[in-house]
CHARMM internal coordinates of N, CA and C (Angstrom, degrees):
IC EDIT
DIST 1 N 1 CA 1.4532
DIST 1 CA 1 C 1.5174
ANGL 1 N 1 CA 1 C 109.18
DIST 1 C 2 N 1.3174
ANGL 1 CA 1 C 2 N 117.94
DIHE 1 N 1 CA 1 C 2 N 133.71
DIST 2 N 2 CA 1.6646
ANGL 1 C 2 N 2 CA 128.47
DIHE 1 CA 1 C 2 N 2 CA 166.71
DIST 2 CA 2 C 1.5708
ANGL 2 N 2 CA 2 C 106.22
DIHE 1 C 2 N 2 CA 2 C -66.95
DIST 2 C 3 N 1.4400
ANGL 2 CA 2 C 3 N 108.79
DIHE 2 N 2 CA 2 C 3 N 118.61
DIST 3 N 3 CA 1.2526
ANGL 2 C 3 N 3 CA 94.54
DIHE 2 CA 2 C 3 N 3 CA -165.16
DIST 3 CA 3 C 1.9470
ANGL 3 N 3 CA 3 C 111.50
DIHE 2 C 3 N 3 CA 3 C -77.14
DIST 3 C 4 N 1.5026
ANGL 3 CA 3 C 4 N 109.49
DIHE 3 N 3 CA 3 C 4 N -6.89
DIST 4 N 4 CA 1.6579
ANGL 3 C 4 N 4 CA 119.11
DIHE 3 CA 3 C 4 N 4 CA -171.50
DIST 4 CA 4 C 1.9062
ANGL 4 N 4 CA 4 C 98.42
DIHE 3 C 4 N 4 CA 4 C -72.45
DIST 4 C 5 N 1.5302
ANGL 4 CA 4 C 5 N 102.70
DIHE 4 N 4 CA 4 C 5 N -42.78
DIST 5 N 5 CA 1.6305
ANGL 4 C 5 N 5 CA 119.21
DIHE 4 CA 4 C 5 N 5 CA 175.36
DIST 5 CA 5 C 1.5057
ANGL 5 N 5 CA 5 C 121.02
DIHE 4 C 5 N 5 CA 5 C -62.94
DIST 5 C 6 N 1.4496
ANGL 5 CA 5 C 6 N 102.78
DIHE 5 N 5 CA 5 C 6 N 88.64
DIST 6 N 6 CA 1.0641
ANGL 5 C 6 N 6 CA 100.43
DIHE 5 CA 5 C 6 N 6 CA -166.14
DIST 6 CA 6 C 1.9632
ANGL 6 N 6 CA 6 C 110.06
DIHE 5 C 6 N 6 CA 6 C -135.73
DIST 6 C 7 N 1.2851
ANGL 6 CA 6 C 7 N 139.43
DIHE 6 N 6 CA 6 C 7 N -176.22
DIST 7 N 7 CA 1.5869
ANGL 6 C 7 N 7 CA 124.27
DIHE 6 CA 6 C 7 N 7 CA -164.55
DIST 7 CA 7 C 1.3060
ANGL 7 N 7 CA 7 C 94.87
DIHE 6 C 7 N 7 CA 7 C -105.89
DIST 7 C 8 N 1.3709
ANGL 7 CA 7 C 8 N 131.88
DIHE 7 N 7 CA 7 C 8 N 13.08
DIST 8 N 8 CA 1.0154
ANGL 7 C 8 N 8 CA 124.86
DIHE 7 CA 7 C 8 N 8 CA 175.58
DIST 8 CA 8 C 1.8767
ANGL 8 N 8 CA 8 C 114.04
DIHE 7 C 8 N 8 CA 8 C -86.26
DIST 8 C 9 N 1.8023
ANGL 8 CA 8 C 9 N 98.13
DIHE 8 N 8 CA 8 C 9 N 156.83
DIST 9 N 9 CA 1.5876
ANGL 8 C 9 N 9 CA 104.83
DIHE 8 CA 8 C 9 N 9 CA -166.00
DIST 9 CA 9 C 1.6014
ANGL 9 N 9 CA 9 C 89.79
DIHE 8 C 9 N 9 CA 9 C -34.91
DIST 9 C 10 N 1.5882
ANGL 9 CA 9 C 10 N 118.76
DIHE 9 N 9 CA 9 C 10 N -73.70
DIST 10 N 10 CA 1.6279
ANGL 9 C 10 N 10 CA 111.94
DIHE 9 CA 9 C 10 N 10 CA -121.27
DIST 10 CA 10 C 1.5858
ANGL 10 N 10 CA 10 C 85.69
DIHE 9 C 10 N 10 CA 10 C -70.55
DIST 10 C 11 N 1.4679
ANGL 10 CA 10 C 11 N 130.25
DIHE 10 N 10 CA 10 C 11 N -30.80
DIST 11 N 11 CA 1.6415
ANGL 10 C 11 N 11 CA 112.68
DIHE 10 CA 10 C 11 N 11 CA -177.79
DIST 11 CA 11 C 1.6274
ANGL 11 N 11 CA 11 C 113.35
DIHE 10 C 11 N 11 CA 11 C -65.28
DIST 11 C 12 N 1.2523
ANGL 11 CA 11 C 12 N 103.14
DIHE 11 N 11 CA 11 C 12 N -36.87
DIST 12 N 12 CA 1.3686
ANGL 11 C 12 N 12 CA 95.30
DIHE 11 CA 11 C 12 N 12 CA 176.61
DIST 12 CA 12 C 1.9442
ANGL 12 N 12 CA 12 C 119.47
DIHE 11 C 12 N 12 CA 12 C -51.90
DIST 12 C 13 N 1.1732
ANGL 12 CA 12 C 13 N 105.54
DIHE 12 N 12 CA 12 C 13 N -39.65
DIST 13 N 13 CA 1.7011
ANGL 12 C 13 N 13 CA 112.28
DIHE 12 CA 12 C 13 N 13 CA -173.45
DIST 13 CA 13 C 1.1121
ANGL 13 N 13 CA 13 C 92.58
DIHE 12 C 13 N 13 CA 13 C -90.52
DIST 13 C 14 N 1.4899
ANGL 13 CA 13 C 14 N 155.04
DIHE 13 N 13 CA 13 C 14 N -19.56
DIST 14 N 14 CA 1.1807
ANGL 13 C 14 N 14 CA 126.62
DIHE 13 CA 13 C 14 N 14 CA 153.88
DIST 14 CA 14 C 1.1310
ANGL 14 N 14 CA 14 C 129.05
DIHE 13 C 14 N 14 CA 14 C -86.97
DIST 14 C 15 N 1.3560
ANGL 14 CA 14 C 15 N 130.20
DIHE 14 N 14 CA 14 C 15 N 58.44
DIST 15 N 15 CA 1.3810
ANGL 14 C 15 N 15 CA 134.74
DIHE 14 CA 14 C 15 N 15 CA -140.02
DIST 15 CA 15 C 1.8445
ANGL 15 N 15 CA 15 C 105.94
DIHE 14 C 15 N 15 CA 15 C 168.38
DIST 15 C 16 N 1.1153
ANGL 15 CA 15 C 16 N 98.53
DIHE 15 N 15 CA 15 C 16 N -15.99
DIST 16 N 16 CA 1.7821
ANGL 15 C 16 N 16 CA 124.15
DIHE 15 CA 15 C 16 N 16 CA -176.05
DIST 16 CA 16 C 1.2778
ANGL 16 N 16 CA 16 C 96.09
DIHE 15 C 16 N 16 CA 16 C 32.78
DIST 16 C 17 N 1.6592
ANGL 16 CA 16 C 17 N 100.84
DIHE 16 N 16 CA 16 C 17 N 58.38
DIST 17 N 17 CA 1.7387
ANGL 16 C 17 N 17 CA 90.25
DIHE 16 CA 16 C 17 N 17 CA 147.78
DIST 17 CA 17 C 1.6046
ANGL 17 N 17 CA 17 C 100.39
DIHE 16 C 17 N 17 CA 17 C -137.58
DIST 17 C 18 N 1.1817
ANGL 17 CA 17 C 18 N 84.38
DIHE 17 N 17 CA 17 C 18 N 88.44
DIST 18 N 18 CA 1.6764
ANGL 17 C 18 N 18 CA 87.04
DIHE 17 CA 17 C 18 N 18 CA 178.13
DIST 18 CA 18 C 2.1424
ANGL 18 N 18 CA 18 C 106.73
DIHE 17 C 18 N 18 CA 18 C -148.53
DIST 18 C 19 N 1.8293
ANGL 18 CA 18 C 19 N 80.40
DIHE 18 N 18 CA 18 C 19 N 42.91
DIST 19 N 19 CA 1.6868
ANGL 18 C 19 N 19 CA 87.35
DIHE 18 CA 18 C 19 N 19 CA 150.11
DIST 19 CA 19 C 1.3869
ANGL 19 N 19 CA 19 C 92.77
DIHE 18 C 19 N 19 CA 19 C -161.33
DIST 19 C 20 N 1.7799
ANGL 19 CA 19 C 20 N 94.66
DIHE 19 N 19 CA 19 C 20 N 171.28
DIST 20 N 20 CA 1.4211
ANGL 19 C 20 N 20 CA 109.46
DIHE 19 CA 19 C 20 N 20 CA -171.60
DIST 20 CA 20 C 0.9627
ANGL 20 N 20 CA 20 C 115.22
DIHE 19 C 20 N 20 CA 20 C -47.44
DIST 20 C 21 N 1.5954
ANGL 20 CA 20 C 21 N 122.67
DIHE 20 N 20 CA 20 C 21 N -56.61
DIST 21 N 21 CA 1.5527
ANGL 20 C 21 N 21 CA 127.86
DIHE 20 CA 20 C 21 N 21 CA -172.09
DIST 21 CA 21 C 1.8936
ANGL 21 N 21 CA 21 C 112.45
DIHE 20 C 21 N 21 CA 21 C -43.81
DIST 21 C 22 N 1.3603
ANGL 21 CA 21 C 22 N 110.81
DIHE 21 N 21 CA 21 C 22 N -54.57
DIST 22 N 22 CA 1.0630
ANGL 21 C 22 N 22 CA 112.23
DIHE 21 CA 21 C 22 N 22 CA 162.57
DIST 22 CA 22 C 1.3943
ANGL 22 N 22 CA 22 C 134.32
DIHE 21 C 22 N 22 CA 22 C -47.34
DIST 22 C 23 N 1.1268
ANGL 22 CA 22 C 23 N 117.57
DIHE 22 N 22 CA 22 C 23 N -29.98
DIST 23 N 23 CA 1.3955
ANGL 22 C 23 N 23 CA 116.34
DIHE 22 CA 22 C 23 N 23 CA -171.25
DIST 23 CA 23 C 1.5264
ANGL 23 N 23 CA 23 C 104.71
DIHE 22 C 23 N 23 CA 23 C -79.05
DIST 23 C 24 N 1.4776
ANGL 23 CA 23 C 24 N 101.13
DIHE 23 N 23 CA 23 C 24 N -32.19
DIST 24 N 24 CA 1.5516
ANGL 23 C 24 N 24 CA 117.28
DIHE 23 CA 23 C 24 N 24 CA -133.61
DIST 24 CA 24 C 1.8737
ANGL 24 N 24 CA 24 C 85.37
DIHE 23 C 24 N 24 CA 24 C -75.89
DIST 24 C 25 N 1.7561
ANGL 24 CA 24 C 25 N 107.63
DIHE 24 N 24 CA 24 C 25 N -47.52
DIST 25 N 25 CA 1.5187
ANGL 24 C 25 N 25 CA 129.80
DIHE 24 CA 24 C 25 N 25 CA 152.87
DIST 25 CA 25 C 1.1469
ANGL 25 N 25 CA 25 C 96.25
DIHE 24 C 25 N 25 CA 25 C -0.67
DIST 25 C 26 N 1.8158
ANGL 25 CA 25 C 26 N 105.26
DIHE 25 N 25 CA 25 C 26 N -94.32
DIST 26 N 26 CA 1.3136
ANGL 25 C 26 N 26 CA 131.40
DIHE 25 CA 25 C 26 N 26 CA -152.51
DIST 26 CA 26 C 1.4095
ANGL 26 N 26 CA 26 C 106.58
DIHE 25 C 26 N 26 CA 26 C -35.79
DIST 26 C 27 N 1.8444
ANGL 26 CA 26 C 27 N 108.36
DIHE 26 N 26 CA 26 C 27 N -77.34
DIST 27 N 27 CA 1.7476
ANGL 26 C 27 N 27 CA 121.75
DIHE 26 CA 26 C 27 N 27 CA 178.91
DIST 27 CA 27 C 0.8757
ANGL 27 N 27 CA 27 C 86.84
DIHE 26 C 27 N 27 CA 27 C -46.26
DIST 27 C 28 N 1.6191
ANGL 27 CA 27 C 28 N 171.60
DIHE 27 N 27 CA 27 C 28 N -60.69
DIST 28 N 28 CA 1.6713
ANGL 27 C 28 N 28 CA 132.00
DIHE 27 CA 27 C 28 N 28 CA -120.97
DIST 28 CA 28 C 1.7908
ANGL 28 N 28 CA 28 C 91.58
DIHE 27 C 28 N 28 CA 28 C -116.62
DIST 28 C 29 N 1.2457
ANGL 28 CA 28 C 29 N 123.03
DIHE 28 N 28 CA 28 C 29 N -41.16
DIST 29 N 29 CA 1.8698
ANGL 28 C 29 N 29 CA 108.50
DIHE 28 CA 28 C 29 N 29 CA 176.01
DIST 29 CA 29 C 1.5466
ANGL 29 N 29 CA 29 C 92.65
DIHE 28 C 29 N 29 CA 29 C -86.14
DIST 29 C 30 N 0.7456
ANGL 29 CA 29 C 30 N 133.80
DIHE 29 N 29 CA 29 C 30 N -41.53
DIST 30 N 30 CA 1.8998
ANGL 29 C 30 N 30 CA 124.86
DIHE 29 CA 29 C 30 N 30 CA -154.04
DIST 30 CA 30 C 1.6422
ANGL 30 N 30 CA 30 C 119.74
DIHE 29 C 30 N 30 CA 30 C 85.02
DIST 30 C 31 N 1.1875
ANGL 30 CA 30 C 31 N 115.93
DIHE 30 N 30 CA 30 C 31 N -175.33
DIST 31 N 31 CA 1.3473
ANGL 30 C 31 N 31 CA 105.36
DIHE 30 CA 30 C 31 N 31 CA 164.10
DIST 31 CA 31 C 1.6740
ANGL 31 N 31 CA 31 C 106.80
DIHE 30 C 31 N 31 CA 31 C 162.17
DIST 31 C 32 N 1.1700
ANGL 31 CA 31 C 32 N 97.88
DIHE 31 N 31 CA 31 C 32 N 113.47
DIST 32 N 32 CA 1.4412
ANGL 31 C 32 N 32 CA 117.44
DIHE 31 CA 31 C 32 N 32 CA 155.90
DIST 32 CA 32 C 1.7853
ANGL 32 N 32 CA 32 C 80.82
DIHE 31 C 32 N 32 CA 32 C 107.34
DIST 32 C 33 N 0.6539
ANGL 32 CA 32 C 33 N 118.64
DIHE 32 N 32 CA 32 C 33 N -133.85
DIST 33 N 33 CA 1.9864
ANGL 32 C 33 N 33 CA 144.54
DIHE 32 CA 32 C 33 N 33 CA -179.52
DIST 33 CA 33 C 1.9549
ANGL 33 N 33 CA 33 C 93.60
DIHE 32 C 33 N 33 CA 33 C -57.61
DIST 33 C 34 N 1.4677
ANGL 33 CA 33 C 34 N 103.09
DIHE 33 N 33 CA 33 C 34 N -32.48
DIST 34 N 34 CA 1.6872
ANGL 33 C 34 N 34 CA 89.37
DIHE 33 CA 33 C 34 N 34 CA -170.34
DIST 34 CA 34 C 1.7519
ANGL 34 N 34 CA 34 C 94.97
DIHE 33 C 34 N 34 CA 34 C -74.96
DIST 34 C 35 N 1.4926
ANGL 34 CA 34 C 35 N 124.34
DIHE 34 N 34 CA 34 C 35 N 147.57
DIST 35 N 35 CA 1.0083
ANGL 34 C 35 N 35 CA 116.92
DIHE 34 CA 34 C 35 N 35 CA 139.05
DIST 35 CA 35 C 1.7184
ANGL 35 N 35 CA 35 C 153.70
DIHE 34 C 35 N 35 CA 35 C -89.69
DIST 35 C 36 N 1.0055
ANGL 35 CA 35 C 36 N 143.79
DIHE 35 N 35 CA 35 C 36 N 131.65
DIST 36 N 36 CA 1.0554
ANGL 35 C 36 N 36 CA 139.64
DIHE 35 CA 35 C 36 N 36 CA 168.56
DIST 36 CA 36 C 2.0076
ANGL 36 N 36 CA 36 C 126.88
DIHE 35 C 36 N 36 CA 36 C -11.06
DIST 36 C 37 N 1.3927
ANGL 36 CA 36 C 37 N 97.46
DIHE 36 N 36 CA 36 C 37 N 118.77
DIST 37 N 37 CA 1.3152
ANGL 36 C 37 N 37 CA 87.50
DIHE 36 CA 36 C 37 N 37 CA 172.67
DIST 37 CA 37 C 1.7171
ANGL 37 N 37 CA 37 C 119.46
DIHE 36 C 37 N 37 CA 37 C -119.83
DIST 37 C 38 N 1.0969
ANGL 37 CA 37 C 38 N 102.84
DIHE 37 N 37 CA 37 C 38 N 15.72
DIST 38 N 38 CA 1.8605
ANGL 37 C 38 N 38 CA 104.18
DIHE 37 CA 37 C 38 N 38 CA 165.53
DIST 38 CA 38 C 1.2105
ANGL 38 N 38 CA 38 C 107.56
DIHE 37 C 38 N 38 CA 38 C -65.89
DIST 38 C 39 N 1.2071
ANGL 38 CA 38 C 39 N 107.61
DIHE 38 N 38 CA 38 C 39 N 130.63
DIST 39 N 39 CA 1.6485
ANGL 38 C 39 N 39 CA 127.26
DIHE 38 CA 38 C 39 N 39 CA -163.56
DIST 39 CA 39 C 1.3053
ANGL 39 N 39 CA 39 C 128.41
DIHE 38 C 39 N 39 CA 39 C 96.09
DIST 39 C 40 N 1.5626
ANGL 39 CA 39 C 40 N 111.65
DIHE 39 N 39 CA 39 C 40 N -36.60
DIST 40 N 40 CA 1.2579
ANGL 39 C 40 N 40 CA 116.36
DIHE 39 CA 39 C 40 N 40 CA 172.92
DIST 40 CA 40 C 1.4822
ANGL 40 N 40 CA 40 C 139.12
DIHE 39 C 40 N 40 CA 40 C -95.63
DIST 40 C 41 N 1.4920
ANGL 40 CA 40 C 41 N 104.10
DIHE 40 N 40 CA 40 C 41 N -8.78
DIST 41 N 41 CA 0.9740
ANGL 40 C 41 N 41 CA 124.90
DIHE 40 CA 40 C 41 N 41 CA 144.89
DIST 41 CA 41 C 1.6966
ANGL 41 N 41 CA 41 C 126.82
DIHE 40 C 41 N 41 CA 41 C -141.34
DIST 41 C 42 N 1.7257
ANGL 41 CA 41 C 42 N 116.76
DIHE 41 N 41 CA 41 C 42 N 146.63
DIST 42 N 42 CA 1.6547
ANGL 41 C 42 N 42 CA 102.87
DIHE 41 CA 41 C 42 N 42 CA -167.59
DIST 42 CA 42 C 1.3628
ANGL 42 N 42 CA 42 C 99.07
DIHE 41 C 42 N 42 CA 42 C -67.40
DIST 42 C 43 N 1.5863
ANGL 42 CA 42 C 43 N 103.19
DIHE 42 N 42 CA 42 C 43 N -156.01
DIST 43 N 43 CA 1.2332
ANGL 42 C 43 N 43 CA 124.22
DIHE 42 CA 42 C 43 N 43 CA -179.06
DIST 43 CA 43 C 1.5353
ANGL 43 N 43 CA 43 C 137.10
DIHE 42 C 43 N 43 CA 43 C -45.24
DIST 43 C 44 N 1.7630
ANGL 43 CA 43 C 44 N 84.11
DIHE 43 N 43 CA 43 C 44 N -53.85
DIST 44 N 44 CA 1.7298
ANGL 43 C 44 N 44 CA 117.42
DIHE 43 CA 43 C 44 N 44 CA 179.37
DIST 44 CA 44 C 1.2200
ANGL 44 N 44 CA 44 C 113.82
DIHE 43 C 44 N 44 CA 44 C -67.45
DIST 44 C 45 N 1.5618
ANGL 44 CA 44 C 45 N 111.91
DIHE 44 N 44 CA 44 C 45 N -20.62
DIST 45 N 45 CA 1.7967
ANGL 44 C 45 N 45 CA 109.13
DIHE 44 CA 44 C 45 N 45 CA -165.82
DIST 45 CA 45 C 1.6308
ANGL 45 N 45 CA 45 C 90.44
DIHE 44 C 45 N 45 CA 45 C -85.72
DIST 45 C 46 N 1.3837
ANGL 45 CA 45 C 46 N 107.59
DIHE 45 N 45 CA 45 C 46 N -49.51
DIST 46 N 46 CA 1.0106
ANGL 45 C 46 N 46 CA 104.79
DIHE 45 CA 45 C 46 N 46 CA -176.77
DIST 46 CA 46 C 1.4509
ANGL 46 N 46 CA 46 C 143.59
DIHE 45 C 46 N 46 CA 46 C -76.21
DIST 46 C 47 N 1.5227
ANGL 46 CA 46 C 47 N 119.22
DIHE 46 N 46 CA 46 C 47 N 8.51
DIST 47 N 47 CA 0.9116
ANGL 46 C 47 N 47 CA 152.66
DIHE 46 CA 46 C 47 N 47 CA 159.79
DIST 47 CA 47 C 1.6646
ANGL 47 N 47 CA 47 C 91.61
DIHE 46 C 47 N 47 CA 47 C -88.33
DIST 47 C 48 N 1.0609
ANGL 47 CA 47 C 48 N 167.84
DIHE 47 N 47 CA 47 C 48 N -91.58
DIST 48 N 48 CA 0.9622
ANGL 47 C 48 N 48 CA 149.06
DIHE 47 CA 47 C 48 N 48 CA -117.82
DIST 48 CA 48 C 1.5156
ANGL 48 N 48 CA 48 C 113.90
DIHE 47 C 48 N 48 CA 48 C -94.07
DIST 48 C 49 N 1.4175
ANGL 48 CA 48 C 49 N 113.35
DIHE 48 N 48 CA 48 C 49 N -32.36
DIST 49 N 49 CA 1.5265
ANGL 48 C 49 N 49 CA 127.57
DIHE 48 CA 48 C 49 N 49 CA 165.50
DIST 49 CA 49 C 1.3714
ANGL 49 N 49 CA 49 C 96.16
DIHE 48 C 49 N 49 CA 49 C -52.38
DIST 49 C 50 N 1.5705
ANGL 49 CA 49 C 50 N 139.18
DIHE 49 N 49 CA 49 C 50 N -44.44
DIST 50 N 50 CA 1.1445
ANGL 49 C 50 N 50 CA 134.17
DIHE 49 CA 49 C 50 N 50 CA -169.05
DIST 50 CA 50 C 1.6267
ANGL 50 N 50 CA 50 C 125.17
DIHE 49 C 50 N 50 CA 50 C -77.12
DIST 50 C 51 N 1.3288
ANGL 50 CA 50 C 51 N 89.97
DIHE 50 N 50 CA 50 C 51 N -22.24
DIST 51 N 51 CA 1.8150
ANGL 50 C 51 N 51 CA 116.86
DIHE 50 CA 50 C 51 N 51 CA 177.94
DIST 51 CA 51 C 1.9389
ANGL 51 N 51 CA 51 C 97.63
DIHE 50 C 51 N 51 CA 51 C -78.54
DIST 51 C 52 N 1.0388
ANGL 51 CA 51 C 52 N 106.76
DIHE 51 N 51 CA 51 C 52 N -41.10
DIST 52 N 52 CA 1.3373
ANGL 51 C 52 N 52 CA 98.01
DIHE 51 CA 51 C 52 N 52 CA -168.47
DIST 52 CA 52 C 1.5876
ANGL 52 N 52 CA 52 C 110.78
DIHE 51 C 52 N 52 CA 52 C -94.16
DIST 52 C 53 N 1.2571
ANGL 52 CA 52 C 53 N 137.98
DIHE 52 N 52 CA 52 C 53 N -8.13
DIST 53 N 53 CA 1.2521
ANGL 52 C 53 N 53 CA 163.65
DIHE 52 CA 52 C 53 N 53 CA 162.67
DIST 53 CA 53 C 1.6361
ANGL 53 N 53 CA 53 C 87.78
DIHE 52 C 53 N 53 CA 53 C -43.98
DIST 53 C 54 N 1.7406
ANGL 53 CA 53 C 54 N 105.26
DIHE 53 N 53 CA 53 C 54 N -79.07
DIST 54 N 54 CA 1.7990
ANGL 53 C 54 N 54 CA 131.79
DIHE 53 CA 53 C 54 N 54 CA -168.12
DIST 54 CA 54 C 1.4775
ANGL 54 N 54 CA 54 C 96.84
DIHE 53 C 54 N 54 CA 54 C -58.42
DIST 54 C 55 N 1.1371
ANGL 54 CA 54 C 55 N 133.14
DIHE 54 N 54 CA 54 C 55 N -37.40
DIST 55 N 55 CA 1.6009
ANGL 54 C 55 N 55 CA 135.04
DIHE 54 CA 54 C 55 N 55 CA -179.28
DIST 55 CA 55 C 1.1365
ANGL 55 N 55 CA 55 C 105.39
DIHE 54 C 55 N 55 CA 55 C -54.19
DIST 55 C 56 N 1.3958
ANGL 55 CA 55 C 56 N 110.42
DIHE 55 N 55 CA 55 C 56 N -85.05
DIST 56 N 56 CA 1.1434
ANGL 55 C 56 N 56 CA 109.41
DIHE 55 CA 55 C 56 N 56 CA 169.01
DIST 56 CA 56 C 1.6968
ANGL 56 N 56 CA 56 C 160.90
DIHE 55 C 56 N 56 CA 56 C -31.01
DIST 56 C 57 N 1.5495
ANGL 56 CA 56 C 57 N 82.19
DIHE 56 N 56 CA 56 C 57 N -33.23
DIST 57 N 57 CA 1.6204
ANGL 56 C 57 N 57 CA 83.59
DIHE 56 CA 56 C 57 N 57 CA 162.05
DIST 57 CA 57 C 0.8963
ANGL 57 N 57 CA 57 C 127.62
DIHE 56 C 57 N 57 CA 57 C -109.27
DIST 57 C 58 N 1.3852
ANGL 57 CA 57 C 58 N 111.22
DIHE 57 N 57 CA 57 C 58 N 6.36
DIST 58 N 58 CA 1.2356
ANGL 57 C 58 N 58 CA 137.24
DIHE 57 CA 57 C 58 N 58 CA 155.46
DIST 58 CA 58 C 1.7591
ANGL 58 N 58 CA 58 C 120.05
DIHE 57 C 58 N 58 CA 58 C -47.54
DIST 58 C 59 N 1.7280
ANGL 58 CA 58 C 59 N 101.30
DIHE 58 N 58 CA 58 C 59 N -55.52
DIST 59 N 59 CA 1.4068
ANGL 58 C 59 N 59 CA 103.44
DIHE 58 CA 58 C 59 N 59 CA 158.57
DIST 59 CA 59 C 1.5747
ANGL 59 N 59 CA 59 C 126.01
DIHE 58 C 59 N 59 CA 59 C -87.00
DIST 59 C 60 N 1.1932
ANGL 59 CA 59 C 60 N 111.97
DIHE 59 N 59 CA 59 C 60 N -1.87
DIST 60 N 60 CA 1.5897
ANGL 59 C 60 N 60 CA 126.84
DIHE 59 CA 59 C 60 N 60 CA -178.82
DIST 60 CA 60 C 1.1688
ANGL 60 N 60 CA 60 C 118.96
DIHE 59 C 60 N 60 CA 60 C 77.15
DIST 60 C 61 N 1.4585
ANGL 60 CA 60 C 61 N 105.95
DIHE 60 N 60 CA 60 C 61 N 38.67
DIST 61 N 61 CA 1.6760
ANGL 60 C 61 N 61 CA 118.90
DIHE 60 CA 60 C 61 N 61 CA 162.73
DIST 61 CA 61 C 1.4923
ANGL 61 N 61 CA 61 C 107.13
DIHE 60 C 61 N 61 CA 61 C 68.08
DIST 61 C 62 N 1.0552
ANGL 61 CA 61 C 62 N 104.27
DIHE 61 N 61 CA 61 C 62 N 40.20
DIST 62 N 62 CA 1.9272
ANGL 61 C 62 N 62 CA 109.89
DIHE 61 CA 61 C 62 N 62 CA 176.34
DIST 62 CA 62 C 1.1654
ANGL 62 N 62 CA 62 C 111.07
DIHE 61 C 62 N 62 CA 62 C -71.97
END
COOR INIT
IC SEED 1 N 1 CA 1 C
IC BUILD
């Protein structure tokens, strides 16, 4: 793990993944150390793993 890469707000916006579309990206190709989850989960899961990712750091993982 990169320890700067992290789910928190300010890594997320420096990192421009700090919207759904992006995230949603990330979980379904993967990238770098993350892996890919097309296939392993559908659409909806992964849309919602991605919703709650942005929630969250949204409140700063309280």
């Amino acid at each position: 793990m990169i320890a700067d890469k992290t789910l928190k707000q300010d890594a997320l916006e420096k990192y421009e993944m700090n919207s759904l579309t992006a995230i949603v990206n990330q979980v379904t190709n993967g990238k770098n150390a993350m892996p890919a989850f097309k296939g392993k989960l559908n659409s909806t899961q992964i849309e919602d793993v991605a919703t709650y990712v942005l929630n969250q750091a949204t409140k700063g993982w309280s």
